[in-house]
N, C-alpha and C positions, 0 to 999 in steps of 0.2 A: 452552264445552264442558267436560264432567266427566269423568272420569276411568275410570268405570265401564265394563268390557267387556261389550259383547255380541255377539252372534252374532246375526243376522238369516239366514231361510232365505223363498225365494219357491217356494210351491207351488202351480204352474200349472195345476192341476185342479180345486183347492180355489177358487181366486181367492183368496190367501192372502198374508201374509208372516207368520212367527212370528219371536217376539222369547226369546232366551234369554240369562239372566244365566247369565256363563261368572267358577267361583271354583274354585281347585285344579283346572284343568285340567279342570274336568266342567260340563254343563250343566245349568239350572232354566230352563224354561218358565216366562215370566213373563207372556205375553198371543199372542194371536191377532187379526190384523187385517183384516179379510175387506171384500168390495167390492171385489174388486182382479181383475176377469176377465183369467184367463192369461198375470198375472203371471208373467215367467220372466227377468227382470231387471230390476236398478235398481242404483246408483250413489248413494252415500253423499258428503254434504259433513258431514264429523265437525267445524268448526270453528261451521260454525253448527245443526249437528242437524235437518239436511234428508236426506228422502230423495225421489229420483226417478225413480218406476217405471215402467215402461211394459207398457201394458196393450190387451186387445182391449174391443172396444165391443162393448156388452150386448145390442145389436139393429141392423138393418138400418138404424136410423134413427143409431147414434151410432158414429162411425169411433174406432177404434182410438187412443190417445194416451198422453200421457206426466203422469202425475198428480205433482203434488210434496207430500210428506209432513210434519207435522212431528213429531220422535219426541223420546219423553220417556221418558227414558234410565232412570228408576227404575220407572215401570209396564210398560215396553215397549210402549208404544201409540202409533198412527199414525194423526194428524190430516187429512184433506185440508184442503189451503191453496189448490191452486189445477191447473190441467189444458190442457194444450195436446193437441187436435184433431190427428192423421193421417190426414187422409182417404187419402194414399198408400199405407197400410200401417205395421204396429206393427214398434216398433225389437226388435229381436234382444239388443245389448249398446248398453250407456249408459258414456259417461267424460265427467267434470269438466275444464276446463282454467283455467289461470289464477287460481286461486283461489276456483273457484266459479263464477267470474264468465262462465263458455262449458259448455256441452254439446255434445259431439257423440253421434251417435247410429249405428248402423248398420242394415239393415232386411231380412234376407233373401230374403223372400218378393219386396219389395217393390223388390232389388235397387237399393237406394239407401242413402244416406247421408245426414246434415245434422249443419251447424253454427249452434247456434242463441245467442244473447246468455241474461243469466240475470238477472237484476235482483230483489231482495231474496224472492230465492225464486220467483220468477214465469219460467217460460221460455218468454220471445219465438219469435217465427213464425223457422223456420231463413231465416238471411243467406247460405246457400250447400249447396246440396248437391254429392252424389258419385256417379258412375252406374256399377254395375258389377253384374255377374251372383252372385246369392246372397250379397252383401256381409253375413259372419258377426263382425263385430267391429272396433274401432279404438280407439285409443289414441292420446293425445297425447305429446310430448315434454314432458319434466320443466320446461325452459323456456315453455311455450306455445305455440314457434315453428313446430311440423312436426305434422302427421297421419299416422296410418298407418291406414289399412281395408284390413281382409283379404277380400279375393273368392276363396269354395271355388270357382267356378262358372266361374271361369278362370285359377284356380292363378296368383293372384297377389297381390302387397301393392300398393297405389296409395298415392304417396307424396306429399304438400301441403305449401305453406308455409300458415302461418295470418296474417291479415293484420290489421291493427291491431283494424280492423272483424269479425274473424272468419270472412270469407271465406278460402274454400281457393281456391290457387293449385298448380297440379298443378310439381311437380320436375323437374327433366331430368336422367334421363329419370324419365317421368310411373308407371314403374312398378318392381318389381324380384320377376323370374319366381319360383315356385314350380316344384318338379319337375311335368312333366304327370301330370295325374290324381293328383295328392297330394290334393286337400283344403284348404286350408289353412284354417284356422278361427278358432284363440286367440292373442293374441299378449302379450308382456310385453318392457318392456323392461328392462337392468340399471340399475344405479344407476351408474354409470359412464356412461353411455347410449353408449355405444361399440359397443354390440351390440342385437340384437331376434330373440328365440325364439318362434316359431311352431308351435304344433302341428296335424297334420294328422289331418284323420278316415278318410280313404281308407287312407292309409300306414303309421300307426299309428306317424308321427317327430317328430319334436323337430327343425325345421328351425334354423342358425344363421347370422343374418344382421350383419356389420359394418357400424356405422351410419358416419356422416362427422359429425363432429361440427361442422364448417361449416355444410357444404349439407345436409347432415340424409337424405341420399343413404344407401340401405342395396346391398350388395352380397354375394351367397350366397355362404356361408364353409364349412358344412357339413353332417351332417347324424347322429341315433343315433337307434334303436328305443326304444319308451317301451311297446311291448303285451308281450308274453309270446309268444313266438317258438315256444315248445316245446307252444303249443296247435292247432298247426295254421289259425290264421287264413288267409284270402286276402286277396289287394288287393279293399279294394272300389271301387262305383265311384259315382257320380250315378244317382239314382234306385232304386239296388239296397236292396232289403230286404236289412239285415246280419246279424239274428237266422236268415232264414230257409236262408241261402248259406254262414252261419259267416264272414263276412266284419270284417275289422278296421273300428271302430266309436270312433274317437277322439272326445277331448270337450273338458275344461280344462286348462287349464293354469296352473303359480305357482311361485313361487318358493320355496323351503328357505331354514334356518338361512344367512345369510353369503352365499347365491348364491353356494354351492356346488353343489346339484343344484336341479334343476326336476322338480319331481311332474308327472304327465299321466295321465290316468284314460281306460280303454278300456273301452266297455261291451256288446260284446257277449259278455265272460268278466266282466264285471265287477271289472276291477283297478285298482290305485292304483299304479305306479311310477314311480321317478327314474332320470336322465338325471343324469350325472356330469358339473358344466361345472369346466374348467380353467383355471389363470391367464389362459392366452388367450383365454377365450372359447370353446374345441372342447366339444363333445359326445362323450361316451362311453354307450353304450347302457344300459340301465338293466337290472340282474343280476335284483333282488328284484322279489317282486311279491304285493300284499295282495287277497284276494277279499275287497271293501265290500259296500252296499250295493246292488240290481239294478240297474245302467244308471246307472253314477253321471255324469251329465251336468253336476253341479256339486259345486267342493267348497273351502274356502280354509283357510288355515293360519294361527295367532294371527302376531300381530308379530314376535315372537321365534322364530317357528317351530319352538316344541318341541309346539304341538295341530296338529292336522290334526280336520275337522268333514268329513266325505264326505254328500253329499243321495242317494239313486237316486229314479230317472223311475218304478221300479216299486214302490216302498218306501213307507209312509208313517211311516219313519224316519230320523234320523241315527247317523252313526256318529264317536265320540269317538276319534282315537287320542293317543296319546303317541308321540313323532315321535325317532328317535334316527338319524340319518344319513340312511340309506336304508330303513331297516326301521321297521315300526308295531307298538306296543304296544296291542291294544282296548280301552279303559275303559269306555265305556259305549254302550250306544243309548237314545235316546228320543226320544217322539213326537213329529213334525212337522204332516204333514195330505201329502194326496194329489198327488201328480205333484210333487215337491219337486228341483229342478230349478238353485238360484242359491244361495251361499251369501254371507257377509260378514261376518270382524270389524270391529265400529265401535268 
């Protein structure tokens, strides 16, 4: 792997991923890589410069699947190598485990989950799925040993052990509640792994969860506002049009400088705020708040967490900030492509 940063964006309308060289905090467009129907995630292995997108199928005849990429970090271009088949339905959010060496996948529509083996880039037929209603995301534990899939569709986190083989075995207990009708959607955990923050799209929070660092058991600790209070939002709920009701319209979530605060983006005002976390682990609600881009559904922050890159659903832009606490400085915008949706530094 080289050393060169980039910012990758997936624009789900486009069929798209763009590749931009990021220097002094700003970015150059360096290629566009197309063929990719309804790209709206993928999952970076930066050790070996793979990427693994997941994508819908171009006709009736070819189901939805998980293409693996390979990216060349000074043109920014992306090779297909190779494509695993979903005839159940396209994955929502993708994570790496173990060194590359597992994927797991989530699948909303399709209310599923899998874990799948990964072998020199190639990813095998899933060894294990997970069944749950609108399952929007998962994440491994830093060790490989635990899963976590977030289900909006029943306000909760379903928690696994991962097993030599990469089968998931469900935890006791097999889950750990969300508030009813929260949403829950995004999750991240600390570097400590002591904790795991969830954001909801209903409620428009930053849910916090203490993990067990044994049994890998999460348990609700508490919880702070991450949308903009003084816009008049409502609760939304399943199935509700949010634009149309003015309803709160949560989307991602990541972490700041030091996990210190956690950004979370609201899109039906379009803002970008943080959630204040405390030596313990508590949530304090988040003060400031930045109008991005329309519908910012995706957006990630450099390593150091001094850039912030914001995508909108409605934009066919990004937006550059320079990142100083809780508050953003604009640097630039430039073009993406259409429904831009996933962001990534690699």
């Amino acid at each position: 792997m080289t050393a060169s940063p980039l910012v990758l964006v997936a624009n789900a309308a486009d069929g798209s991923i763009s590749a931009f060289a990021v220097q002094d905090g700003t970015l150059e467009r360096l290629a566009v890589t197309e063929g990719l129907p309804g790209c709206s995630t993928f999952v970076v292995d930066g050790e070996r410069d793979l990427v693994y997108a997941a994508v819908k199928g171009r006709s009736s005849d070819e189901p939805a699947g998980i293409l693996t990429l390979a990216l060349d970090r000074t043109t920014g271009t992306l090779e297909p190598r190779s494509r695993l088949d979903l005839p159940d339905g396209g994955m929502n959010y993708l994570a790496l485990t173990r060194g590359g060496t597992g994927l797991l996948g989530a699948a909303y529509s399709g209310g599923y989950g899998i874990s799948s083996p990964v072998t020199d880039g190639i990813v095998g037929a899933p060894v294990s799925t997970a069944r749950y209603p609108n399952l929007h995301s998962v994440l491994p534990s830093a060790d490989g040993r635990f899963a976590y899939f977030v289900s909006l569709g029943a306000d909760l986190v379903a928690q696994y052990a991962i097993g030599d083989d990469l089968a998931l075995t469900p935890l006791e207990p097999a889950t750990a509640p969300a508030p009813a009708g929260s949403g829950p959607r995004h999750l991240v955990l600390s570097d400590a792994q002591d904790a795991v923050y969830v954001i909801t799209e209903f409620s428009g929070e930053v849910l916090h969860f203490a993990r067990d660092l044994h049994d890998g058991t999460l348990t609700p600790r508490g919880a702070a506002t991450v949308f903009d209070t003084s816009k008049g939002l409502g609760h939304s709920e399943l199935g509700a049009d949010p634009l149309a009701h003015h309803f709160i319209w949560g989307a991602d979530l990541h972490w700041g400088a030091g996990q210190r605060h956690l950004w979370g983006s609201e899109r039906t005002e379009s803002t970008l705020g943080a959630v204040t976390v405390g030596a313990d682990g508590s949530v304090t609600a988040a003060e400031a708040f930045t109008v991005t881009e329309t519908q910012p559904r995706g957006f990630a922050l450099s390593p150091d967490g001094s850039t912030l890159v914001a995508a909108g659903e409605k934009s066919t832009q990004v937006s550059v900030y320079a990142v100083d606490g809780d508050r953003l400085d604009l640097r630039q915008r430039v073009e993406t492509g259409r429904g831009a949706n996933w962001v990534r530094f690699v």
